[in-house]
C-alpha positions in Angstrom: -21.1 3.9 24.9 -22.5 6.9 23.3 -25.7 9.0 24.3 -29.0 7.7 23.5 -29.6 10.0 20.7 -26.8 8.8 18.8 -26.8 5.8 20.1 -25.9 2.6 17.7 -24.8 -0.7 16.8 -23.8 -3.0 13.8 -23.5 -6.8 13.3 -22.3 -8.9 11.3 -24.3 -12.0 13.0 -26.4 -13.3 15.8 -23.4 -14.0 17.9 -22.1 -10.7 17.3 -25.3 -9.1 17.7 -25.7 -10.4 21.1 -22.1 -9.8 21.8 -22.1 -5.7 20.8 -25.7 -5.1 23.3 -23.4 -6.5 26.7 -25.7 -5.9 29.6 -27.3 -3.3 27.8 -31.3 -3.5 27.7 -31.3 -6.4 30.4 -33.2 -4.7 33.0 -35.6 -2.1 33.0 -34.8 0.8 35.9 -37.8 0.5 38.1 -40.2 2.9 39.0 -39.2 4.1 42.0 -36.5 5.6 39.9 -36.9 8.5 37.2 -38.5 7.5 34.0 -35.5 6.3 31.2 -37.8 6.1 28.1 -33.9 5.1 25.8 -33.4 2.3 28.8 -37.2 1.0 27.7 -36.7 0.8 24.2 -33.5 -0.8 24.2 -35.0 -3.8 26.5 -37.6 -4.2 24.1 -35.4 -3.8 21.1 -32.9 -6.6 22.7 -36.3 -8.7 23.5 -37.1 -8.4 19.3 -33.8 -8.8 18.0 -32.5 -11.5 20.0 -35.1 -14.2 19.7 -35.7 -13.2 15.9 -32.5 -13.8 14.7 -31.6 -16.9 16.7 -35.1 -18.1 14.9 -33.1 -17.4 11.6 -35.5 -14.3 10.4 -32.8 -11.1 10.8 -31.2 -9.6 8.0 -27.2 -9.7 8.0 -25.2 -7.4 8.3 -27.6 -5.2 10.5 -27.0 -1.5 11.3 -29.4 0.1 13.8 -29.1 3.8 14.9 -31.3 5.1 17.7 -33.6 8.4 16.1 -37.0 9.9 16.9 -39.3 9.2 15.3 -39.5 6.3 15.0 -37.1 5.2 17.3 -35.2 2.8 15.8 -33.8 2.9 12.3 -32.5 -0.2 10.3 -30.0 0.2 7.7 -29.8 -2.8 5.0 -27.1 -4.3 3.3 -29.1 -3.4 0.1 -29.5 0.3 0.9 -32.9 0.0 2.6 -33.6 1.9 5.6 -36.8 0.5 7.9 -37.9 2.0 11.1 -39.0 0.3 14.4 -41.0 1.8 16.7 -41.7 0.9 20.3 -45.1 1.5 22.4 -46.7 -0.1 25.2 -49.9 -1.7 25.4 -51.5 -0.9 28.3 -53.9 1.5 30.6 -53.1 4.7 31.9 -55.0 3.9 35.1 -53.1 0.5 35.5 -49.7 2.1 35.0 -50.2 5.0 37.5 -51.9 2.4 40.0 -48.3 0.7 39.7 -46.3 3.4 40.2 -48.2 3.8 43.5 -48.2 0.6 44.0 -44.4 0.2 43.8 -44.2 3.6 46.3 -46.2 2.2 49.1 -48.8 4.4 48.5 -53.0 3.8 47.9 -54.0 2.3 44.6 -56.9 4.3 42.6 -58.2 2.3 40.4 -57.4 -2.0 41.3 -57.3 -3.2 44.5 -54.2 -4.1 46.4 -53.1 -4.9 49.9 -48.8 -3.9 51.0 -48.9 -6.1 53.2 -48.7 -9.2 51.6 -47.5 -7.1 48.2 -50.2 -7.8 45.9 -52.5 -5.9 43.5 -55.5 -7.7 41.9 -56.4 -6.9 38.2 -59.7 -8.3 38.4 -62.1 -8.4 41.5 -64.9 -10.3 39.3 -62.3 -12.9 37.2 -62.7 -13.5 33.6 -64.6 -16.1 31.8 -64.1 -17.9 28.6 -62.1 -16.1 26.1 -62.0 -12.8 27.8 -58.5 -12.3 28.6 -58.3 -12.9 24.8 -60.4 -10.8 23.3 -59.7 -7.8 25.9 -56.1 -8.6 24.8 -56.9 -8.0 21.2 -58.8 -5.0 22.4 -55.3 -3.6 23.9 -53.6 -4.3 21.0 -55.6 -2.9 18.6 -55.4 0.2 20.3 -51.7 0.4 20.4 -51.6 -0.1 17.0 -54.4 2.8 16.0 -52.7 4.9 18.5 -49.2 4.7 16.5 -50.8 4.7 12.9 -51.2 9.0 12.6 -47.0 9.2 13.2 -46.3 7.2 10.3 -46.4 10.5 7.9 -43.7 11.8 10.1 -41.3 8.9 9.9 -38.1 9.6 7.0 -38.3 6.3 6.0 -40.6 4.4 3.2 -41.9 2.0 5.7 -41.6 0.7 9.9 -42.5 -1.8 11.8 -44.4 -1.3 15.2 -43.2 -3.1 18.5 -45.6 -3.2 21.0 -44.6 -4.2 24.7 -47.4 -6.1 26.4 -48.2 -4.3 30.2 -52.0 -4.9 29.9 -53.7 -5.3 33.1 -54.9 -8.7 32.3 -53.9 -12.8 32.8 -51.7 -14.4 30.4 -53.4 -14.5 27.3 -53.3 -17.7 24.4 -51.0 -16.6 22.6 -51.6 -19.1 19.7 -55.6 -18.7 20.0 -54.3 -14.5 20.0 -52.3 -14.8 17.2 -54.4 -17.0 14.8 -57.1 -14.4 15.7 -55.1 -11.3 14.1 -53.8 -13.2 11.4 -57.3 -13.3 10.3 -58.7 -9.7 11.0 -56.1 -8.9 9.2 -56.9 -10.7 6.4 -59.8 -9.3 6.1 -59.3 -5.7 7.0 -55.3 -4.0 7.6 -55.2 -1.2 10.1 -54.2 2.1 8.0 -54.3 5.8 8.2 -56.6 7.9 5.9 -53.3 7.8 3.2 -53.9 4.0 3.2 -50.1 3.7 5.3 -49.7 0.7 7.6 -47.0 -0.8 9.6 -45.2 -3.1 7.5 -45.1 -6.0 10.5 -46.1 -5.5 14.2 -44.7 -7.7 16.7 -45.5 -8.6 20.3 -43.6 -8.4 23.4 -45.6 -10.7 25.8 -42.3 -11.7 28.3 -40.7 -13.7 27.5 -42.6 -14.8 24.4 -42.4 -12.6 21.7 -45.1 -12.8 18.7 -43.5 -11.9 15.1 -45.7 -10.7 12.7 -48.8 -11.0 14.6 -50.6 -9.8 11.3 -49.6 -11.7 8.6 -47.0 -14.3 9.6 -47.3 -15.0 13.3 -44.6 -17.0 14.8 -44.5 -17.2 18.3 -40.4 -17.1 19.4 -38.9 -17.5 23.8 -36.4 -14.9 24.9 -34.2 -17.5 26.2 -32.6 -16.1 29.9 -29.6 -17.5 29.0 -28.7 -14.9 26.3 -28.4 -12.4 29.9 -25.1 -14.3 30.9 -22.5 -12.6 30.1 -19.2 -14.6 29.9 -16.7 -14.4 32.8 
């Protein structure tokens, strides 16, 4: 395999998509390790890829070459080239309370207890459609966060990826999606040239929704796709 910066793969289908990744982008190192930011996109890349085209909705033959930014491009059969790129949605005080968390050391900001190897998110709970709309919140934020690197991508348009680490309980992801679809609708996230992401998908594991904006199809990373043949 080649480095991550020149990193890249082409298929001519699904099964030979799935066949050219391996074991790459299974597994994410975890954080007692050092931080692999290629090993993270790739295991979100595999998680978009894989359940989109066995759902029938990938482009054949697909080229994909690793670049920054954005950190995926997609070269068509047609001569288009489309950029992916990956983000998380999450907090800054939840991710560094789980790097201590993982290290045996005292959590900052949500409460946990080593012994029995827990953290809470929530001391109060939610109620009603909080995790929802706090989930929206999240996401929205991910998305306005991205939206100012879009001048500096070489390519006419992207999509945006987002991986779901918020520090919240599973969220409807129907009630989630039907929700965007409609903001949408009635307002598209943009920069101050009018640029959007052409479709942003969510990485909720091991749902992924595609197209939360327009489309929304909610697909299953199916574990079976990590067992590699003897």
């Amino acid at each position: 395999m080649t480095g991550a910066k020149s990193w890249r793969i082409a298929a001519e289908n699904t099964a030979d998509l799935m066949g050219k990744f391996e074991t790459l982008g299974i597994t994410i190192p975890d954080r007692m390790r050092p931080k692999d930011q290629f090993a993270e996109e790739v295991y979100c890349l595999r998680r978009y890829l894989f359940p989109v085209a066995n759902a029938g909705l990938l482009e054949f033959p697909l080229r994909v070459i690793k670049r920054d930014p954005p950190d995926f491009v997609f070269a068509w059969r047609d001569g288009r080239n489309t950029g992916l790129e990956v983000t998380k949605a999450t907090s800054q005080g939840f991710e560094a309370d789980l790097t201590r968390f993982h290290r045996r050391q005292r959590t900052k900001n949500y409460v946990s207890d080593p012994a029995t190897g827990t953290m809470l998110l929530s001391e109060l709970g939610w109620v009603g459609n909080a995790p929802e709309t706090e989930w929206t919140a999240y996401i929205l934020t991910a998305i306005a966060d991205k939206l100012n690197d879009l001048v500096s991508y070489p390519v006419p348009e992207s999509d945006l990826l987002i991986y779901d680490n918020t520090p919240l309980p599973a969220p409807d992801l129907k009630t989630v999606a039907d929700a965007f679809r409609l903001q949408f609708e009635k307002q598209a996230l943009s920069d101050k040239q009018a640029r959007s992401f052409r479709r942003v998908s969510v990485i909720r594991d091991p749902w992924l929704i595609h197209d939360i904006a327009r489309a929304p199809r909610i697909l299953r990373y199916d574990p079976i796709w990590d067992r590699q043949p003897v």
